[in-house]
ZADO-1210 file (C-alpha; in nm, 4 decimals, padded with zeros to 6 digits):
<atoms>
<atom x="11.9253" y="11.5386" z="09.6784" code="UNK" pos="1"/>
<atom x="12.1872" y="11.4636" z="09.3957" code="UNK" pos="2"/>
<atom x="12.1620" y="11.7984" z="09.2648" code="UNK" pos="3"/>
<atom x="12.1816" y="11.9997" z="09.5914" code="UNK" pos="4"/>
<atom x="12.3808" y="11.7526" z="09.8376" code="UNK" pos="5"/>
<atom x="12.4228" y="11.8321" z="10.2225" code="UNK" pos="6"/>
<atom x="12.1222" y="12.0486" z="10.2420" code="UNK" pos="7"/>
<atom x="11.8001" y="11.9784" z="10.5631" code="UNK" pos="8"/>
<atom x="11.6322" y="11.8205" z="10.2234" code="UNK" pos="9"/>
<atom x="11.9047" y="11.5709" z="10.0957" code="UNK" pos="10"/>
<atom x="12.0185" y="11.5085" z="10.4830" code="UNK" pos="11"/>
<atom x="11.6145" y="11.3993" z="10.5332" code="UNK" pos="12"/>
<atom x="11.5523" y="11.2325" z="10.2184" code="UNK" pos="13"/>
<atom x="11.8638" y="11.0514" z="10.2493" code="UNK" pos="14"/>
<atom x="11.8211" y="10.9409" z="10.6290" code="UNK" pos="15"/>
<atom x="11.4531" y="10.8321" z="10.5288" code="UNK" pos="16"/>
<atom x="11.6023" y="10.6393" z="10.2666" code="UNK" pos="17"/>
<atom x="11.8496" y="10.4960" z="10.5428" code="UNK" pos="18"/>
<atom x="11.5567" y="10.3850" z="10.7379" code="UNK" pos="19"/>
<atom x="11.4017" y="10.2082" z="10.4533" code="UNK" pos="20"/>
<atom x="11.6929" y="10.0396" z="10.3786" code="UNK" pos="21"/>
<atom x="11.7809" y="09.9385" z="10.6939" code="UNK" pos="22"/>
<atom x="11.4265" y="09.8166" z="10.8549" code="UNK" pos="23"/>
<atom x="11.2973" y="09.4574" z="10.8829" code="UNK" pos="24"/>
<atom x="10.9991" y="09.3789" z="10.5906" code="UNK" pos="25"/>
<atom x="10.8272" y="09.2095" z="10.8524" code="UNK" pos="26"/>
<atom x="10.9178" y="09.4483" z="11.1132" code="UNK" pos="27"/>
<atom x="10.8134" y="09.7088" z="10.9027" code="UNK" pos="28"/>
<atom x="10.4974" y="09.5425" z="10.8729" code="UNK" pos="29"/>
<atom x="10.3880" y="09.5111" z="11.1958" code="UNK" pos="30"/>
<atom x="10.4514" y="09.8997" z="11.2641" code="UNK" pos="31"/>
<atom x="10.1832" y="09.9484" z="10.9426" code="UNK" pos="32"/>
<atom x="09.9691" y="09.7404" z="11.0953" code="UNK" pos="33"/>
<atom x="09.9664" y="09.9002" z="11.4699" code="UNK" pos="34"/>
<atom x="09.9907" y="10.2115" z="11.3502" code="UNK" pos="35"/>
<atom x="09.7230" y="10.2636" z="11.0183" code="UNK" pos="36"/>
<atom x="09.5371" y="09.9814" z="11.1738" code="UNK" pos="37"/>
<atom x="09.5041" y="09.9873" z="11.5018" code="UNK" pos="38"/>
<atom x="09.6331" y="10.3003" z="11.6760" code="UNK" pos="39"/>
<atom x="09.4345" y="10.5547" z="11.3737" code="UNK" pos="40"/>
<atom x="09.1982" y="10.3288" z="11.1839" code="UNK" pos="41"/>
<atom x="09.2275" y="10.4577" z="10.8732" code="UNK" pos="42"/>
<atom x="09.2940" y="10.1201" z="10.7169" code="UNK" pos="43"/>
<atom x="09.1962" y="09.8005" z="10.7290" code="UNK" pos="44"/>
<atom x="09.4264" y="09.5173" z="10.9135" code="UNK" pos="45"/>
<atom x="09.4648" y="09.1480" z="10.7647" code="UNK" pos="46"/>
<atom x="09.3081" y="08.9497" z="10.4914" code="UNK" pos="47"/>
<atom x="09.1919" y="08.9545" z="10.1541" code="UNK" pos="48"/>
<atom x="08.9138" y="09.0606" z="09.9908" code="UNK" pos="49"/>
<atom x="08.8778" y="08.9560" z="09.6033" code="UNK" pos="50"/>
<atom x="08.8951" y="09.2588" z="09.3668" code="UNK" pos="51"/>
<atom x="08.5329" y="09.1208" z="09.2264" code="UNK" pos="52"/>
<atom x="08.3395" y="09.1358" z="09.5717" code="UNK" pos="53"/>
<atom x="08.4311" y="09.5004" z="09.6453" code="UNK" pos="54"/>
<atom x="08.7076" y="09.6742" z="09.4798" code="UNK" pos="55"/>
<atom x="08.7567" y="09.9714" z="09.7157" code="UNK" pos="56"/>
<atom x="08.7840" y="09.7140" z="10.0055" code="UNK" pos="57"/>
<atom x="09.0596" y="09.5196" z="09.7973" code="UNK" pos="58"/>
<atom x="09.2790" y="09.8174" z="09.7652" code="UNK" pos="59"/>
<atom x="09.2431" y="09.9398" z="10.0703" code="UNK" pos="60"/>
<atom x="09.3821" y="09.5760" z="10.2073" code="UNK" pos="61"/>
<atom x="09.6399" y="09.5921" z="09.9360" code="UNK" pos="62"/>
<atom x="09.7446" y="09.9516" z="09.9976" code="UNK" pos="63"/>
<atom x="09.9708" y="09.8559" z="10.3395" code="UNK" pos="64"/>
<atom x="10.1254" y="09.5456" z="10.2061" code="UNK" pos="65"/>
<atom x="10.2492" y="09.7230" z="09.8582" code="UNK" pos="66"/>
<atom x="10.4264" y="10.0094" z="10.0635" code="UNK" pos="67"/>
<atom x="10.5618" y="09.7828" z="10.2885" code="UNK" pos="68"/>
<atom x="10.7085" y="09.5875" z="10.0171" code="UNK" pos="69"/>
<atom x="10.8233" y="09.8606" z="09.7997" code="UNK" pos="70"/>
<atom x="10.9493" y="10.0873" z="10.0364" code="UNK" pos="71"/>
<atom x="11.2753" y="09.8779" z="10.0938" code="UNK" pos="72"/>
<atom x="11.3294" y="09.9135" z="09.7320" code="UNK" pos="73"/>
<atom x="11.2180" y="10.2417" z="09.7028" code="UNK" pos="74"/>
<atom x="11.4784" y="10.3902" z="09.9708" code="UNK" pos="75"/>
<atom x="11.7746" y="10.1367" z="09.7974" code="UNK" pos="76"/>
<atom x="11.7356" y="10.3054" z="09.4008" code="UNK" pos="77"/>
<atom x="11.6964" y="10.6146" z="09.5949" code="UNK" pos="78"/>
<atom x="12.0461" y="10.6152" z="09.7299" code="UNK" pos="79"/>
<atom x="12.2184" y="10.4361" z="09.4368" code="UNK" pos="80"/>
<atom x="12.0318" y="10.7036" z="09.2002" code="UNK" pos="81"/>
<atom x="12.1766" y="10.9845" z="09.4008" code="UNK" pos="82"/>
<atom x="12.5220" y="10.8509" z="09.4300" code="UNK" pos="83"/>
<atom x="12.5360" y="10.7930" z="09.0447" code="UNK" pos="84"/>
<atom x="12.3886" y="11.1569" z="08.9346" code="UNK" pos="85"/>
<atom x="12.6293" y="11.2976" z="09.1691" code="UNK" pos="86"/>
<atom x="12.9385" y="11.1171" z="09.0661" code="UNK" pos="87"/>
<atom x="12.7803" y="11.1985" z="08.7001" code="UNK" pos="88"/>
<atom x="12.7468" y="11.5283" z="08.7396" code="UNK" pos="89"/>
<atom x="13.0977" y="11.6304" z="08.7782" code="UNK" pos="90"/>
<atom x="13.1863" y="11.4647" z="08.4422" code="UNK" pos="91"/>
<atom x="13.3296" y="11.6198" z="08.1567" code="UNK" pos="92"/>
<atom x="13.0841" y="11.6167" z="07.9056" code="UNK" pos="93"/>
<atom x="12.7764" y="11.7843" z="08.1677" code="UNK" pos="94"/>
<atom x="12.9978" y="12.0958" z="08.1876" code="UNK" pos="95"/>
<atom x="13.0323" y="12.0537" z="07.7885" code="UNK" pos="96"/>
<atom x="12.6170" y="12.0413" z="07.7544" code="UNK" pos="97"/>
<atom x="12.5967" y="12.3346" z="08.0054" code="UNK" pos="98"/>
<atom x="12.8599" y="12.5584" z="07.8022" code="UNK" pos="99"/>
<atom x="12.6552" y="12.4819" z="07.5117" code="UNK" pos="100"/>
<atom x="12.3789" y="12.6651" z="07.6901" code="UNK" pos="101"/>
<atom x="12.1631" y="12.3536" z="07.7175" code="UNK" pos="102"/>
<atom x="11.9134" y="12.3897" z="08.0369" code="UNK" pos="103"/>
<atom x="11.9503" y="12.2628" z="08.3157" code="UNK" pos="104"/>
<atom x="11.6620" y="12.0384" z="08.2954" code="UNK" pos="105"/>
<atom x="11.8092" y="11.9285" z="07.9838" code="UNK" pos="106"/>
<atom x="12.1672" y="11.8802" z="08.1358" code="UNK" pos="107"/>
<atom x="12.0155" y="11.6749" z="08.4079" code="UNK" pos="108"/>
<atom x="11.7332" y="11.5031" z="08.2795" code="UNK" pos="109"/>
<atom x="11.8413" y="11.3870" z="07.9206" code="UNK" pos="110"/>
<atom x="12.2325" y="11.3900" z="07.9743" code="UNK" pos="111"/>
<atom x="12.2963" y="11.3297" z="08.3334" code="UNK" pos="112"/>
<atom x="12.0176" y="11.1152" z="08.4781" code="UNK" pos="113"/>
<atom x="12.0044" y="10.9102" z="08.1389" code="UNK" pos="114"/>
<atom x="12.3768" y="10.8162" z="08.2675" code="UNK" pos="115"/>
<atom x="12.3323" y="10.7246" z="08.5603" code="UNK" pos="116"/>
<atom x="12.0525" y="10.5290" z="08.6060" code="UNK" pos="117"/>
<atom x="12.2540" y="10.2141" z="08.4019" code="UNK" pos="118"/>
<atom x="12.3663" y="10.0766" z="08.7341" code="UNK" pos="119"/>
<atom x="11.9761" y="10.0760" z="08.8944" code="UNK" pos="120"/>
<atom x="11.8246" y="09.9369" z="08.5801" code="UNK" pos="121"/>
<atom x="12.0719" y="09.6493" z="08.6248" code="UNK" pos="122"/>
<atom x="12.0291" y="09.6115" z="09.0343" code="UNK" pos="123"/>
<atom x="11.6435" y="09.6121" z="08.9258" code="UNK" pos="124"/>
<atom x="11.6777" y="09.2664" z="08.6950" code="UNK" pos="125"/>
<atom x="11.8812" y="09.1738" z="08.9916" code="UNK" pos="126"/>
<atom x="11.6263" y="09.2744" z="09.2850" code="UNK" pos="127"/>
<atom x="11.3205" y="09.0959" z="09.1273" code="UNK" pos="128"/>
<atom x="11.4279" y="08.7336" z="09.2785" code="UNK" pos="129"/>
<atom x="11.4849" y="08.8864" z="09.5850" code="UNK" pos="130"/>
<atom x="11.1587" y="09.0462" z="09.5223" code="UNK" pos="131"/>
<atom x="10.9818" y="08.7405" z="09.5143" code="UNK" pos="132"/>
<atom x="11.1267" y="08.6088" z="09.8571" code="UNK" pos="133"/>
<atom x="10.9867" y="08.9808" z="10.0333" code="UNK" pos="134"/>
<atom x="10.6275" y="08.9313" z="09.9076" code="UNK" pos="135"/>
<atom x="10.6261" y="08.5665" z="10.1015" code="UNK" pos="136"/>
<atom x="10.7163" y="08.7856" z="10.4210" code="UNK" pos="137"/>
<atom x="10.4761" y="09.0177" z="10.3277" code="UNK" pos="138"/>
<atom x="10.1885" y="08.8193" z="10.2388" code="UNK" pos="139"/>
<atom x="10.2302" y="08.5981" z="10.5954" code="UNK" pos="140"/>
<atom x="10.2464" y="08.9439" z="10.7846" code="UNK" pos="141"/>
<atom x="09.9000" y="09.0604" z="10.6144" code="UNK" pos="142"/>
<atom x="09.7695" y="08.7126" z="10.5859" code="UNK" pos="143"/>
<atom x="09.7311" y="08.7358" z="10.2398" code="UNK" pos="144"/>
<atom x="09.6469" y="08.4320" z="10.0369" code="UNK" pos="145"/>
<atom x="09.9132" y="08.4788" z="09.7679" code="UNK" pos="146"/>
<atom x="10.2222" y="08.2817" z="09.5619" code="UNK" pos="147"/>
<atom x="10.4311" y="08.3053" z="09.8737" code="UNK" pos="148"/>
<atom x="10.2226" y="08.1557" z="10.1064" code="UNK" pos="149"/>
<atom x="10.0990" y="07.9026" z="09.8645" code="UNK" pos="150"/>
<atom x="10.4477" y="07.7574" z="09.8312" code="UNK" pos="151"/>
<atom x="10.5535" y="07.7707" z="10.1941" code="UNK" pos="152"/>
<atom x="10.2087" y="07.5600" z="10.2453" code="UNK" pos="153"/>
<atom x="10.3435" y="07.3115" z="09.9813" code="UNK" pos="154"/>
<atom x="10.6909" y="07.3090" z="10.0930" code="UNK" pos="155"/>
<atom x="10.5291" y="07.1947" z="10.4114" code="UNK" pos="156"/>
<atom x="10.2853" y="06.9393" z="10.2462" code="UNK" pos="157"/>
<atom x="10.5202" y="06.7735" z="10.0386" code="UNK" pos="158"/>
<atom x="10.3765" y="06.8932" z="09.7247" code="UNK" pos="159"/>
<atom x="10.6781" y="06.9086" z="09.5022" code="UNK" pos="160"/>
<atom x="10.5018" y="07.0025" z="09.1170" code="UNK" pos="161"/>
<atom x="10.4014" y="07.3043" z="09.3213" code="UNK" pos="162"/>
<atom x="10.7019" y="07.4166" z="09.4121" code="UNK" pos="163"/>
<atom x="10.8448" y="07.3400" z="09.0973" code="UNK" pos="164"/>
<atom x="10.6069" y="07.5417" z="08.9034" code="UNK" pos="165"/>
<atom x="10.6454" y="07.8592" z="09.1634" code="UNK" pos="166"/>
<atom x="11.0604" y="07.8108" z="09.0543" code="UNK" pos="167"/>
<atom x="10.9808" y="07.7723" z="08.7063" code="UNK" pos="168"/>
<atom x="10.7653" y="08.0593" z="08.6793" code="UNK" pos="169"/>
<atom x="11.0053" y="08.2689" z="08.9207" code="UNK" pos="170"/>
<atom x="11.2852" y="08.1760" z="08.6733" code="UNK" pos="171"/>
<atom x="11.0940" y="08.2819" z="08.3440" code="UNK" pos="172"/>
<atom x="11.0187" y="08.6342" z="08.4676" code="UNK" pos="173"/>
<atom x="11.3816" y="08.6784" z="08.6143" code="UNK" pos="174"/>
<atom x="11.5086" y="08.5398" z="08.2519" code="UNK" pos="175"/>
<atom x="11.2499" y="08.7903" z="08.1091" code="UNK" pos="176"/>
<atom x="11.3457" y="09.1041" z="08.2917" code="UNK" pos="177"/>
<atom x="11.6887" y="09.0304" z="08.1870" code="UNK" pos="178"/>
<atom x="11.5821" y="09.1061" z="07.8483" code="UNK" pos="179"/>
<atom x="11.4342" y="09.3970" z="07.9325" code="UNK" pos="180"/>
<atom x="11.7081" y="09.5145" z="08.1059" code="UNK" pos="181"/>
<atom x="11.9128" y="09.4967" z="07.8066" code="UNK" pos="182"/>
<atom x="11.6681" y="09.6321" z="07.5833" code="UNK" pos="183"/>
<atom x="11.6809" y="09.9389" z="07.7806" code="UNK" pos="184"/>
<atom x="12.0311" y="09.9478" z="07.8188" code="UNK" pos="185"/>
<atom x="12.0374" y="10.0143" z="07.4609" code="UNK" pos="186"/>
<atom x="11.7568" y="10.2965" z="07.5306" code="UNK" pos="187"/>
<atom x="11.9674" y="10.4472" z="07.8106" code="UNK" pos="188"/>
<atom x="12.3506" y="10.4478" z="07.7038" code="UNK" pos="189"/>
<atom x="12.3806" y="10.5124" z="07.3246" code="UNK" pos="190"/>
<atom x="12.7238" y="10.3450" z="07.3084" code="UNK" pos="191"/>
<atom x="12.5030" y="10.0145" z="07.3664" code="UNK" pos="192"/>
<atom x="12.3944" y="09.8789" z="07.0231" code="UNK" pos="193"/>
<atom x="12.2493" y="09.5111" z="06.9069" code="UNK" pos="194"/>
<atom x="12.2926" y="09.4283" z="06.6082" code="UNK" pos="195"/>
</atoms>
């Protein structure tokens, strides 16, 4: 899409990403569920089934809820990612690496893409909090027995060591993929250096 903007491809793409973006998790949900589910079959509806009892049964319950959940964030990098490469694209130093006679692959993959993808690795440390507050959607859509429902139960019980240890293990992994986040900063932009 970045590389060929306006065409049927990037106009679809982009207006697929649009939907993403702009539908309901549990709205989105309930359409996977009426139509895999119940309109074609093809997979089952609600519940959980442990991965130790029957592990193609566990995936197949699993497979709805993950594309539910991702596809939000899925469509989101896919827009920012095309805005960046485009804006990156017309820089100064891609027409340098393509009079050079670098190919294009190279020019977009190593040079180009490597640029712009800065701004999504930091909205991605960013989106896993919000993360965390789509899964407790999606589990209560799919009736999964999960983190999320586990502390909306305990918000509702009273049971406050619970809760605490849901936000103290939500806060470790955001603190953690902050880390990583810089770590590949330094991986992405070579002007970035620790010392």
């Amino acid at each position: 899409s970045a590389l060929r903007p306006r065409t049927v491809v990037d106009r679809a793409a982009m207006g697929f990403a649009l939907f993403g973006v702009s539908a309901p998790v549990f709205w989105l949900g309930l359409m996977f569920l009426l139509i895999f589910w119940q309109r074609l079959g093809i997979l089952p509806g609600t519940g959980y089934v442990p991965f130790r009892s029957d592990p193609a049964e566990w995936l197949g319950h699993m497979i709805m809820p993950w594309v539910v959940l991702a596809l939000l964030y899925a469509a989101f990098y896919a827009r920012m990612v095309r805005a960046n490469l485009i804006e990156t694209m017309g820089e100064d130093y891609i027409r340098t690496a393509r009079a050079k006679g670098l190919s294009e692959r190279v020019v977009v993959g190593k040079h180009g893409l490597r640029a712009s993808l800065t701004p999504v690795v930091t909205m991605f440390g960013i989106d896993f909090a919000t993360l965390l507050g789509g899964a407790v959607i999606t589990e209560t859509v799919f009736n999964l027995p999960g983190i999320g429902a586990w502390v909306v139960g305990s918000v509702f019980s009273g049971d406050l060591p619970a809760v605490l240890g849901v936000v103290v293990m939500a806060s470790f992994f955001v603190a953690l993929l902050s880390l990583v986040v810089d770590i590949v900063y330094a991986y992405l932009d070579p002007r970035v250096r620790y010392t």
